[in-house]
Structure formats: structure tokens, C-alpha cells
C-alpha positions in Angstrom: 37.4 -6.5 -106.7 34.9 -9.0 -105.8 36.4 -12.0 -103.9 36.8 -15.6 -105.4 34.7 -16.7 -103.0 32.0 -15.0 -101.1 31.2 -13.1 -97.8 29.1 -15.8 -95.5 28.5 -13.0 -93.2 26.2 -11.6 -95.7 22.1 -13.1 -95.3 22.9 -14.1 -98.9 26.3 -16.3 -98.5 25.0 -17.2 -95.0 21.4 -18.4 -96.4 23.6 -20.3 -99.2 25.8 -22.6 -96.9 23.6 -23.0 -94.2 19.6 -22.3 -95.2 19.1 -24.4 -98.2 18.0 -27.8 -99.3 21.1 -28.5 -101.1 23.5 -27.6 -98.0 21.8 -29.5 -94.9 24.9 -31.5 -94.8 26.7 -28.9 -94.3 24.6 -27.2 -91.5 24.2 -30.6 -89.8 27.9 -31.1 -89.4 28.4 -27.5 -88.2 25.9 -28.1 -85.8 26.4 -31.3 -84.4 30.1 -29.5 -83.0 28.2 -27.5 -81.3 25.6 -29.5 -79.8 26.3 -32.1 -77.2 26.6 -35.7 -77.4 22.9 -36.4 -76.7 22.0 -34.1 -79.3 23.6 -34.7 -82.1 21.3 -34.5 -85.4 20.5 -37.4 -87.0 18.0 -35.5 -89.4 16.6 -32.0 -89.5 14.4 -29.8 -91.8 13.7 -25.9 -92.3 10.5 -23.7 -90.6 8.3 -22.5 -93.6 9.4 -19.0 -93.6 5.9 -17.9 -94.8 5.0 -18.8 -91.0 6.8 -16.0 -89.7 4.5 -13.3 -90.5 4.6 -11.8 -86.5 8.6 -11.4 -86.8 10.4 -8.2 -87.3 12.3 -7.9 -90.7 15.0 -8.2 -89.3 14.6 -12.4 -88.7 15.4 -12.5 -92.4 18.7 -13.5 -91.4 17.6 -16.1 -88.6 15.7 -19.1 -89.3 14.8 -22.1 -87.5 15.7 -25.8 -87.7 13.9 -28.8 -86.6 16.1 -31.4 -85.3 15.8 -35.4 -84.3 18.7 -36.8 -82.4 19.8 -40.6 -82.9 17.3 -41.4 -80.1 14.7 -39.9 -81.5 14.0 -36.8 -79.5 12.9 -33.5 -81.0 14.3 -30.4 -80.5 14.7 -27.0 -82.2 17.2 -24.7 -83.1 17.1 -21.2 -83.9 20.3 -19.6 -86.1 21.5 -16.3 -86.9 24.1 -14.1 -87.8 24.2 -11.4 -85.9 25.5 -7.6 -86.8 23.3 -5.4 -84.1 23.3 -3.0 -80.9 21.8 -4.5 -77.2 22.3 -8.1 -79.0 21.9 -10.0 -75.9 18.2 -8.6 -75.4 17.7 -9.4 -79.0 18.8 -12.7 -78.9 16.7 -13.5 -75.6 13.6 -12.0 -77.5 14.5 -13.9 -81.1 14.6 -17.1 -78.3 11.4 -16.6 -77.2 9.5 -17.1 -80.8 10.4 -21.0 -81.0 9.0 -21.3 -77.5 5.7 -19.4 -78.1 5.1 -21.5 -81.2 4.9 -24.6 -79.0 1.9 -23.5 -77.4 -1.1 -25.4 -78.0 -5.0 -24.7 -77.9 -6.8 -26.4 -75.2 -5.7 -28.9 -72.7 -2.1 -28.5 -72.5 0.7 -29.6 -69.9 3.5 -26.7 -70.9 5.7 -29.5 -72.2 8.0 -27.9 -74.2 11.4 -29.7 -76.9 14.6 -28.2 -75.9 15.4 -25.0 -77.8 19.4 -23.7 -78.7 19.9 -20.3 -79.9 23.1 -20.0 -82.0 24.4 -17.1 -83.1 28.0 -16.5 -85.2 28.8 -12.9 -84.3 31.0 -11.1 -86.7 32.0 -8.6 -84.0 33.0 -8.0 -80.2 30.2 -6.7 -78.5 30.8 -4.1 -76.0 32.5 -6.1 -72.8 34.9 -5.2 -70.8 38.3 -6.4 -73.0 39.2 -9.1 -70.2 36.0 -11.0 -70.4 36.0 -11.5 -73.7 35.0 -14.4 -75.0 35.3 -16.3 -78.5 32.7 -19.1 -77.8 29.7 -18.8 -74.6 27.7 -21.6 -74.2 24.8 -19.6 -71.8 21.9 -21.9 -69.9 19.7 -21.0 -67.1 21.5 -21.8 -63.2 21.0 -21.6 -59.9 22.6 -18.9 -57.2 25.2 -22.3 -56.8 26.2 -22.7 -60.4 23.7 -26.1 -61.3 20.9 -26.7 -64.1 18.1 -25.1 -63.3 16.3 -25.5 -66.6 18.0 -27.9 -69.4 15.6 -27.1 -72.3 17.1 -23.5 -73.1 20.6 -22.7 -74.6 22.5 -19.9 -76.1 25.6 -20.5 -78.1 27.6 -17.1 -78.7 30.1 -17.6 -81.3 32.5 -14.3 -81.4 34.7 -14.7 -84.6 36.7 -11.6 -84.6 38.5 -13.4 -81.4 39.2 -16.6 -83.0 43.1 -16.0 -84.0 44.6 -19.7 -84.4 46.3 -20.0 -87.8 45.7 -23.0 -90.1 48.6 -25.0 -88.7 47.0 -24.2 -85.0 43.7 -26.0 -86.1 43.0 -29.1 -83.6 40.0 -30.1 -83.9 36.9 -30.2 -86.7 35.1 -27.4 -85.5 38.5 -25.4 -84.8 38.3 -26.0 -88.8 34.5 -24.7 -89.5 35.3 -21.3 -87.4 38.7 -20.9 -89.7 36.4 -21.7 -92.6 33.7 -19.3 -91.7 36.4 -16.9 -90.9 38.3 -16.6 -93.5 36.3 -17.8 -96.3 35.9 -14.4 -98.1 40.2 -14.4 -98.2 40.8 -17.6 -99.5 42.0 -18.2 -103.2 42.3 -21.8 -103.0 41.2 -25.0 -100.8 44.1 -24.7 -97.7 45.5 -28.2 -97.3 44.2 -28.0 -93.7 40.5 -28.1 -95.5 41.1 -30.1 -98.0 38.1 -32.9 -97.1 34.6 -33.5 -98.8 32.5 -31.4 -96.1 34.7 -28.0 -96.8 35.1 -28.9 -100.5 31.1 -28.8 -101.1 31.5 -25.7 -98.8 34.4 -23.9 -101.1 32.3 -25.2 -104.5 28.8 -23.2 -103.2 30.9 -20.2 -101.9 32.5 -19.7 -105.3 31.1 -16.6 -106.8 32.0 -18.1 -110.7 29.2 -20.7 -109.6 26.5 -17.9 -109.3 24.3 -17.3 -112.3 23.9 -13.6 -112.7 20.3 -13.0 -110.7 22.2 -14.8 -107.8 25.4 -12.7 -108.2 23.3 -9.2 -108.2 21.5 -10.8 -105.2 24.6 -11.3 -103.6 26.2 -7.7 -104.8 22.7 -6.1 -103.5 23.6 -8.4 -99.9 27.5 -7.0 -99.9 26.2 -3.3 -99.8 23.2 -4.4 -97.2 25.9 -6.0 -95.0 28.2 -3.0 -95.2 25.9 -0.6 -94.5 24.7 -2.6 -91.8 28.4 -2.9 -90.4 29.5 1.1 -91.2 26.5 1.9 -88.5 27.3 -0.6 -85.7 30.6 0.5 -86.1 29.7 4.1 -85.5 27.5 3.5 -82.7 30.2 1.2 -80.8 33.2 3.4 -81.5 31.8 7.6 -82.1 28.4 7.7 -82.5 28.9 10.3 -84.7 25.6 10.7 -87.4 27.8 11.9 -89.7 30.7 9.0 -89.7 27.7 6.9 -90.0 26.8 8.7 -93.6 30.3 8.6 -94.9 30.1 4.8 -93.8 27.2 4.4 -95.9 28.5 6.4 -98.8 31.9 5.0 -99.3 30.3 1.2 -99.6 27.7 2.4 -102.1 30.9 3.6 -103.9 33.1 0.6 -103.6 30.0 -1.7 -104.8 29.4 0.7 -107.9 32.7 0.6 -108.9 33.2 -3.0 -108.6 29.4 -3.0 -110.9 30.9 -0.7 -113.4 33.9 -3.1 -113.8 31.9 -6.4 -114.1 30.2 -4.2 -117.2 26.4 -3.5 -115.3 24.3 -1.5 -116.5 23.7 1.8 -115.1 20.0 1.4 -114.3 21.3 -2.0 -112.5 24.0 -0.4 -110.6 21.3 2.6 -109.3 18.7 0.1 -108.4 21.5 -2.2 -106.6 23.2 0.8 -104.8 20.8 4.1 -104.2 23.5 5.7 -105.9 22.3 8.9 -108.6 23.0 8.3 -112.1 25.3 11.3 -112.4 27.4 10.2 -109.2 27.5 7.1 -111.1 28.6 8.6 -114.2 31.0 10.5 -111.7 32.8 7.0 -110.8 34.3 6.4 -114.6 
């Protein structure tokens, strides 16, 4: 059964809190509990996608953010969710896009606006269980622990090891990580979230609210993010190819039969899922 509200881990319900028009509130208050004091947004707008043509395909799910503090001083963000192998490589690569861009033609002094990478990991990557981490805030130091460069940051959140419970919640952004969390399990606004920056949250996140091109979109991101999550898994824990198939499989499966429920179509459900019209037909 398809949750009342929906997965934000997906690029679809992460695109729709964070990467739209219509939410910047909400990304600007995410952000600004992250960012320190003399960064704190005071406005901020979206890079034209269409000016990403040298990315891989997998920057779908990362985009960047243009920030002015109070004071007036530029600076740019670059966001993802992350689900991947070696992700500390790919981040430092993903990091390095935002800082090629400021290159100019001609005469130029290397100036460069502070960049942050942030990235809300829905997994442990592979550490060594006592350094674990939920939250790293990375910049580049010396051989005695001080600032060597202040213009580049990395901001590692690592949700599965966030465990307070609602009535452990101290501070706001204690209450964005539960949100983000545990937004996919919720069946009602917790009292704990019950102010107007999570209650715009909760409204967008409710899967009544889609109309039925954004809910196929959304079905089509659930069995993209699965699939994507059955062969991390694989490669972390077994590396076996053909857990990695069954993975696949069994989400294709789960998604069908939650289509064939809602009443799809079979042509719909095959396009959606890869899925053959007689394993379809299988499933009623």
C-alpha cells in the first residue's frame, strides 16, 4: 500500500520539498540549520538545469542553489541525496562542478564565492562501526587542526543513525532530520511538528495532493529508488549478482501490485515497471 505521504528519499519527493519554486521556504529554513551564523540565507534561487549539459545523469538528483546572506555576500550550494558506492570521491568530484563554473574568460584573479556541499545520506557508508557518524561537517585543515581554506565545505548528513524519538527532539533542526526521517511513516501531523514550516511540508508530501501524471511520476521514482537501494545493498553487504536481480525483481513486483490495486492500466503498469504483460497478468 502506497503511504499517506511520500518517500523524500526518492528524486521525485526530494525535488518536491526542496527543488521547486513553490517550496524555497522550505529549503531556506532547512538550510539555514545547517549553515553558520554568517551564512544564513536571506534569499536564494535555482541553477537552470538546462546548464548542466557536461554532468553525468546521475546529478539529476543534485542541484545547485545560489544563496545571499543578510550581508549581502554570495555563495553557492550544491544538494543531493545520495544512494551510491565510493560516495566520498563522488561527492569531492560533484564539488568541483560549482567551482569550475566560476571560471572566467580573460583577466581573472581566481576569486572564487564559498561553496557547501550537502548531502542527506539514506545509508551508513562503509566505516568502521565506531566512527560512525550521524552529521560531518568536513573543510580543508592544516597538519595542526586550523582553516586552511574557508570557501569549501561538506555537510554529511547520515539519517539511518539519527535514533532520538519525537519526545527527544531539542532543537529545530533535530525536528527537520525527524521529519525527513520518518516522513514516509507518518499518518498524521506529530504534535512535536505541529508548526506552519512542517505543515506546508506534510500538505506537499501528501500523495492525495498529486494529480495522476505526478502520482505515476512518483510510482515510476519509488521503483527507480528501490532498485537503486536493492544494488547498493548488495554491493555493501554480498556482492552477490544474483541477490542484486532478486532485489530488482521483488520491487518491480511490489510496485505492480500496488498499480494493479490503484486500478492502472496494464500498458501503464509495464511502461512504469519493465515488468512482461503475462507476469503482470501473473500478479492477479
Amino acid at each position: 500500500m502506497i503511504s499517506k505521504y511520500f518517500n523524500p528519499y526518492t528524486d521525485f519527493g526530494f525535488k518536491k520539498l526542496f527543488g521547486e519554486e513553490a517550496s524555497k521556504d522550505l529549503l531556506l529554513d532547512f538550510l539555514n540549520q545547517l549553515l553558520p551564523p554568517y551564512h544564513q540565507i536571506a534569499q536564494l534561487s535555482f541553477k537552470n538545469p538546462e546548464n548542466m549539459s557536461e554532468t553525468l545523469d546521475e546529478r539529476k538528483s543534485i542541484f545547485d542553489i545560489y544563496c545571499q546572506s543578510a550581508t549581502g555576500e554570495r555563495f553557492i550550494v550544491e544538494m543531493q541525496k545520495a544512494k551510491m558506492q565510493f560516495f566520498k570521491d563522488r561527492s569531492l568530484f560533484y564539488s568541483t562542478f560549482p567551482i569550475r563554473e566560476q571560471g572566467k574568460k580573460g583577466v581573472w584573479d581566481f576569486r572564487l564565492l564559498p561553496v557547501y556541499f550537502i548531502a542527506i545520506l539514506d545509508f551508513k557508508y562503509d566505516e568502521k562501526e565506531d566512527e560512525r557518524k550521524f552529521r560531518r561537517d568536513v573543510c580543508l585543515k592544516d597538519q595542526d587542526g586550523d582553516v586552511f581554506y574557508n570557501k569549501l565545505h561538506f555537510k554529511f548528513l547520515q539519517m539511518p543513525l539519527f535514533t532520538k524519538q519525537e519526545h527527544e527532539l531539542e532543537t529545530h533542526f533535530d525536528k527537520w532530520v525527524y521529519f525527513l526521517k520518518h516522513l514516509e511513516d507518518f499518518d498524521h501531523i506529530p504534535t512535536m511538528l505541529n508548526e506552519p514550516i512542517f505543515q506546508k511540508g506534510f500538505d506537499i508530501a501528501e500523495v492525495s495532493h498529486l494529480n495522476s501524471e505526478q502520482y505515476d511520476a512518483y510510482l515510476k521514482s519509488i521503483l527507480e529508488y528501490n532498485e537503486a537501494k536493492a544494488a547498493l545493498d548488495t554491493a555493501f553487504y554480498d556482492g552477490k549478482a544474483e541477490g542484486k536481480i532478486e532485489g530488482k525483481v521483488e520491487e518491480k513486483i511490489d510496485v505492480a501490485k500496488t498499480m494493479l490495486e490503484e486500478g492502472f492500466d496494464i500498458a501503464t503498469i509495464v511502461k512504469i515497471t519493465k515488468l512482461t504483460i503475462k507476469e503482470i497478468e501473473a500478479l492477479k
